[in-house]
C-alpha positions in Angstrom: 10.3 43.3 -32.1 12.5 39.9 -31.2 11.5 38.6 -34.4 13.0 41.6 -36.4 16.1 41.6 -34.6 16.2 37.5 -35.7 15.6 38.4 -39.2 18.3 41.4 -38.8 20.9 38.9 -36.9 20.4 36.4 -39.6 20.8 38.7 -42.5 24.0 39.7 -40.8 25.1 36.6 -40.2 24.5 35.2 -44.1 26.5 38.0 -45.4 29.5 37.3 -43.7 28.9 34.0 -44.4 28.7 35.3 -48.0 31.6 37.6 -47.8 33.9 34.4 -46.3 32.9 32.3 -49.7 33.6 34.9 -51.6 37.1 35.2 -50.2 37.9 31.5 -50.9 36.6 31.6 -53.6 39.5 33.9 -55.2 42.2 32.3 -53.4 40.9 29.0 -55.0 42.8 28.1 -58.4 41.1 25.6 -60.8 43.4 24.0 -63.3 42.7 22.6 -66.4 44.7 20.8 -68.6 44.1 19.9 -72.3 46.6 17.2 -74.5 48.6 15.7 -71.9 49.1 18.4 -70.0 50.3 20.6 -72.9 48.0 23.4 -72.6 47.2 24.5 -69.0 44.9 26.9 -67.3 44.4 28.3 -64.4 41.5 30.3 -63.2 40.0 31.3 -59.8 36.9 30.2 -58.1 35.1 33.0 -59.3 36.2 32.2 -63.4 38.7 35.0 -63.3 41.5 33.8 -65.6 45.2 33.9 -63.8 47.5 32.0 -66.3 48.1 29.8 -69.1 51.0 27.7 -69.6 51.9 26.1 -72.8 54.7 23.4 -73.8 56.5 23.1 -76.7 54.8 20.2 -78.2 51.8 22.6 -78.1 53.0 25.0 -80.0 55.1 22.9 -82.7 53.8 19.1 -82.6 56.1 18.0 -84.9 59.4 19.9 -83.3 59.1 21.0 -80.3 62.9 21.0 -80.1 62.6 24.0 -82.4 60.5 26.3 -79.9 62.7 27.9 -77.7 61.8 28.7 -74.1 61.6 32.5 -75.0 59.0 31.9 -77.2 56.8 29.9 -75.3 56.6 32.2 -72.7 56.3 35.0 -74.9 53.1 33.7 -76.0 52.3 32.7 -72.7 52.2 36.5 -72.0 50.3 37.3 -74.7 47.2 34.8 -74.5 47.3 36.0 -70.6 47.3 39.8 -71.9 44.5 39.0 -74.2 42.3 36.6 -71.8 42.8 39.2 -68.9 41.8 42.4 -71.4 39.1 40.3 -72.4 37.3 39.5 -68.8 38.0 43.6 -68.1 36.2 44.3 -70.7 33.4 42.1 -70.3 32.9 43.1 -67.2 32.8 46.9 -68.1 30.2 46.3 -70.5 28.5 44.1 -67.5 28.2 46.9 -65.1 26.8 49.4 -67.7 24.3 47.4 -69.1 23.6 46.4 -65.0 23.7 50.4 -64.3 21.2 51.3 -67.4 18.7 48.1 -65.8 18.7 49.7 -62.3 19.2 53.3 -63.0 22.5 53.6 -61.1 21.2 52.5 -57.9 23.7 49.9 -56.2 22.3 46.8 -55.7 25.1 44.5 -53.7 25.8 40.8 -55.3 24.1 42.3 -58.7 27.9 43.2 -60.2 
């Protein structure tokens, strides 16, 4: 009987431990940068895409001078739009193909 409650104390204990990384895990950002800092993105621990953040040089090479602030962060908006549809999406078609593999039945950490 001892030995179950071990078993039960430690299951308890790993899924808080599991529910802690989880945590930090979102509040983590990743950066990534691409030419010189021109293109940068931002994600969380767990690959969920937060922002992107463009220069002008980016988007116009040979005249930046002609992009104007409004447009850069008009596309900014747009690729954010897009990537966050995107990861919704992908994780709709995750959880039906996850629900038609165990029948419906919940299994926590699968999804």
């Amino acid at each position: 009987m001892m030995n179950m409650m071990n078993m039960m104390k430690q299951a308890q204990d790993i899924q808080k431990k599991l529910i802690a990384a989880q945590e930090e895990l979102t509040n983590t950002n990743i950066v990534a940068e691409t030419a010189n800092g021109s293109v940068k993105i931002v994600c969380d621990g767990k690959g969920v895409f937060k922002s992107i953040k463009l220069t002008a040089e980016a988007i116009n090479p040979e005249n930046p001078s002609a992009v104007s602030q409004d447009d850069v962060e008009m596309l900014e908006d747009l690729i954010t739009t897009a990537m966050n549809t995107a990861v919704e999406k992908s994780k709709s078609v995750m959880e039906e193909k996850m629900k038609s593999v165990t029948g419906g039945v919940n299994i926590p950490g699968l999804m």
